[in-house]
N, C-alpha and C positions, 0 to 999 in steps of 0.2 A: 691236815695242813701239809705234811711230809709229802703224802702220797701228787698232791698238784705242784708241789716244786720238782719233783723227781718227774712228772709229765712232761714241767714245762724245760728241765734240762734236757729229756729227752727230745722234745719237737726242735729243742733248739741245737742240737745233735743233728738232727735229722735235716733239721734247713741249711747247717756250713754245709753238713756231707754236700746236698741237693747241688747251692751254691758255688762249692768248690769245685767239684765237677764242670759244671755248665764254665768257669772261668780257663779250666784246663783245657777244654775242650775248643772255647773260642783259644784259647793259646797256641796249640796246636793249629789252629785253622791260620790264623796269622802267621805262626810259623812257614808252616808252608807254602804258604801267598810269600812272602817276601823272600824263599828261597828261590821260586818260580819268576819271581821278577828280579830277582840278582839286588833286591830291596832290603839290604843290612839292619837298616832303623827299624824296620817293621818284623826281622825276623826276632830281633833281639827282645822289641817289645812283647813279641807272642812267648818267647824262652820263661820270659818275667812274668806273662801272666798264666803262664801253668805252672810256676813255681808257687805263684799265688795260691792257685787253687790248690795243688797238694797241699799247702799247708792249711787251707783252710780244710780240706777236706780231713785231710789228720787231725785237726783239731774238732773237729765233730764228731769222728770217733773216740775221742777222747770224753768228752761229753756225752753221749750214748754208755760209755763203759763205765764212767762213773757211777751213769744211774745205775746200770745192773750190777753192780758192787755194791751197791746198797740197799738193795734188793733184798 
């Protein structure tokens, strides 16, 4: 029973990381869209959603490291 929580903390490690990325990444892309357009509201919303994703990406490696702590 240990051994499939510890998988499922891992995929679930594994989906923020995937997750958070892909959010920082559109972040970044917004960011610079709305630096290119002199578009304030949209650069600020892109700052916010790559803060997003770092955190969610930190928080999946957080989650990954658990399980191999347990290991």
């Amino acid at each position: 029973m240990a051994d499939t929580n510890d998988r499922d903390l891992t995929s679930r490690g594994a989906e923020n990381n995937l997750e958070g990325k892909a959010k920082d990444l559109k972040g970044k892309v917004k960011d610079a869209f709305g630096g290119l357009t002199g578009d304030t509201s949209t650069q600020a919303e892109g700052k916010w959603d790559q803060a997003k994703g770092k955190v969610q990406d930190t928080f999946g490696d957080a989650q990954r490291n658990l399980d191999d702590n347990n290991r």
